[in-house]
N, C-alpha and C positions, 0 to 999 in steps of 0.2 A: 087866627090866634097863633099856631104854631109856626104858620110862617114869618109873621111878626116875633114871636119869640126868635125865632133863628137865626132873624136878620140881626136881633141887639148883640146877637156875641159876636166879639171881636176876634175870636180866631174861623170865624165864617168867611169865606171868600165868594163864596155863593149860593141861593138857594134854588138845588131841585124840587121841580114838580114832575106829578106823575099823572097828567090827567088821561084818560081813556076815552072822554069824549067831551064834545064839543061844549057841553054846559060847565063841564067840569073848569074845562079850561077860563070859561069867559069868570067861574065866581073865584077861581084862582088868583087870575088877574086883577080882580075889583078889590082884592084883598092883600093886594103889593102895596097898597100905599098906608096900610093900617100901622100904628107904631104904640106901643103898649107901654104905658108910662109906668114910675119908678114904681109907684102902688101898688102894679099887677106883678111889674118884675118881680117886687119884693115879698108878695105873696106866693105868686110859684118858689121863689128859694125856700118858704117854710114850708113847703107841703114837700118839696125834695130838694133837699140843702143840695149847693154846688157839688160838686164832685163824688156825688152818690150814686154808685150804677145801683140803676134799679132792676137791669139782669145783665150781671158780669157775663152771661153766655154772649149776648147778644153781640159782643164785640170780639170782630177778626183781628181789626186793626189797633192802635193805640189811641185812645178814645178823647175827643175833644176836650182843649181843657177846659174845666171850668170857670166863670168870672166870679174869680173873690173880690176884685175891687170894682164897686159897680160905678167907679168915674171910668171905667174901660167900654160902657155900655154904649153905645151906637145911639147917635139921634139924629 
């Protein structure tokens, strides 16, 4: 699900994985081609609207932007 999330936003160019071992990797894989429709998308925005850090620590860099118009979303 979260790589599926990652993949709809549109200022994503790509997603890291971080597997450590061989199982990890193979259910990593199985789950590239998962794609989370507007329902779920539009249920994660209510649970943490766009552009909500939910810990401003946790950002070195200038933090992705968020999708306010979700005709921007990847399918």
């Amino acid at each position: 699900m979260a790589t599926a999330f990652v993949r709809a936003h549109p200022a994503v160019t790509a997603v890291l994985i971080g597997p450590r071992r061989p199982e990890q990797l193979t259910d990593l894989l199985a789950a590239a081609d998962v794609e989370l429709g507007d329902d779920v998308l539009d249920r994660i925005d209510e649970i943490v609207p766009p552009g909500v850090d939910v810990n401003p620590g946790d950002f070195y860099i200038d933090p992705t932007p968020p999708i306010t118009d979700k005709r921007l979303r990847r399918r």
